[in-house]
C-alpha positions as CSV (number, residue, x, y, z in Angstrom):
1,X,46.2,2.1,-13.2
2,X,46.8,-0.9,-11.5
3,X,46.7,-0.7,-7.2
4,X,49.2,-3.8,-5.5
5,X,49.8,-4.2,-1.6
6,X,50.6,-6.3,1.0
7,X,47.1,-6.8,3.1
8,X,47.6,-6.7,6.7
9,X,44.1,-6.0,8.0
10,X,40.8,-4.8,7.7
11,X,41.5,-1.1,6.4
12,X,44.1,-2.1,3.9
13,X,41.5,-5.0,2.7
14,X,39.5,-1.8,2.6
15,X,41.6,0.3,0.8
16,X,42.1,-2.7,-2.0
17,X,38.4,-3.2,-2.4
18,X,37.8,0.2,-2.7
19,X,40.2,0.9,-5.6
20,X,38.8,-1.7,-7.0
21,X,35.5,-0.8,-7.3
22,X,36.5,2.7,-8.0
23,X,38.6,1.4,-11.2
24,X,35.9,-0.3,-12.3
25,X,33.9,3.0,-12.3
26,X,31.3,1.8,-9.8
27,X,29.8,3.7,-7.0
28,X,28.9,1.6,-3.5
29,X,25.2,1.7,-4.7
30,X,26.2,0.0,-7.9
31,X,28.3,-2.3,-6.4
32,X,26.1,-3.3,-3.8
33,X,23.2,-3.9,-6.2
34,X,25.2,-6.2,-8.2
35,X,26.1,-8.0,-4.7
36,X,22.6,-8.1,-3.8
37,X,23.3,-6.5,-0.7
38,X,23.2,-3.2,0.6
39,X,25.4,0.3,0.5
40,X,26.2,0.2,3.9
41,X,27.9,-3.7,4.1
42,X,29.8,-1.6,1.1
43,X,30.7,1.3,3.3
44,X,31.4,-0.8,6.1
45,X,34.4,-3.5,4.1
46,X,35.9,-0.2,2.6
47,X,35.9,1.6,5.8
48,X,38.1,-1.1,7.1
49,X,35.3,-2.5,9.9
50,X,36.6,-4.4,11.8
51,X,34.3,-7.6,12.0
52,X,34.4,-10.7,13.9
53,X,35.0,-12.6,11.2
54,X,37.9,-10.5,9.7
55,X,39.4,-10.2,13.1
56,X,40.1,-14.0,13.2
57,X,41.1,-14.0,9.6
58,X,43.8,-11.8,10.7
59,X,44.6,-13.3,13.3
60,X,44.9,-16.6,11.6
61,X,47.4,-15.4,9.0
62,X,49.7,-13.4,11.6
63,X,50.0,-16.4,14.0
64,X,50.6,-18.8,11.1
65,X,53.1,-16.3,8.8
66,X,50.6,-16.1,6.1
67,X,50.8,-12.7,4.1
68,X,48.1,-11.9,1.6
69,X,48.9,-9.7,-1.5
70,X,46.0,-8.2,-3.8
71,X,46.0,-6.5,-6.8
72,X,43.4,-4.8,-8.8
73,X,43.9,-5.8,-12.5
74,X,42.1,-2.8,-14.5
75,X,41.8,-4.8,-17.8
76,X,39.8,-7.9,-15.9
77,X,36.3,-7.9,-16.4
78,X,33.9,-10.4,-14.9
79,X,34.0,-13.1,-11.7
80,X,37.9,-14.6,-11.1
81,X,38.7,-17.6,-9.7
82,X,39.5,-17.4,-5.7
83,X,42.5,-18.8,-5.5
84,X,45.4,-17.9,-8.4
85,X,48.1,-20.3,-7.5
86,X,47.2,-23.4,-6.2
87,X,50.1,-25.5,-4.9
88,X,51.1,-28.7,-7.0
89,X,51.2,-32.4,-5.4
């Protein structure tokens, strides 16, 4: 089942990761070990923590009209690219 949203902020970047990981049938452990990082970092992006980083982020894309859309694509396997659609010159 695939997930799709507008993201507005830290919890609904939350709420997309989570699905994410949770399509992919991986607990936080297991997704943090692949990550190299620990549970709790894991916890903390799902739980929508609100960082200082993120904040700005936010900010950035509401005080320039920026709206980010995700989508959790069940038949993907392995790393994407990070940008899909690149504008053309």
């Amino acid at each position: 089942m695939a997930a799709r949203g507008e993201v507005k902020g830290p919890e609904g970047l939350g709420r997309m990761l989570q699905q994410g990981r949770l399509v992919r049938g991986l607990t936080q452990r297991d997704l943090a070990d692949r990550l190299e990082t620990d549970q709790k970092y894991i916890w903390g992006l799902e739980s929508g923590k609100n960082t200082i980083v993120l904040e700005r982020i936010f900010a950035i894309m509401r005080e320039t009209g920026i709206r980010m859309y995700m989508e959790v694509d069940p038949g993907t396997d392995g790393p994407q690219d990070d940008v899909v659609d690149e504008p053309r010159g």
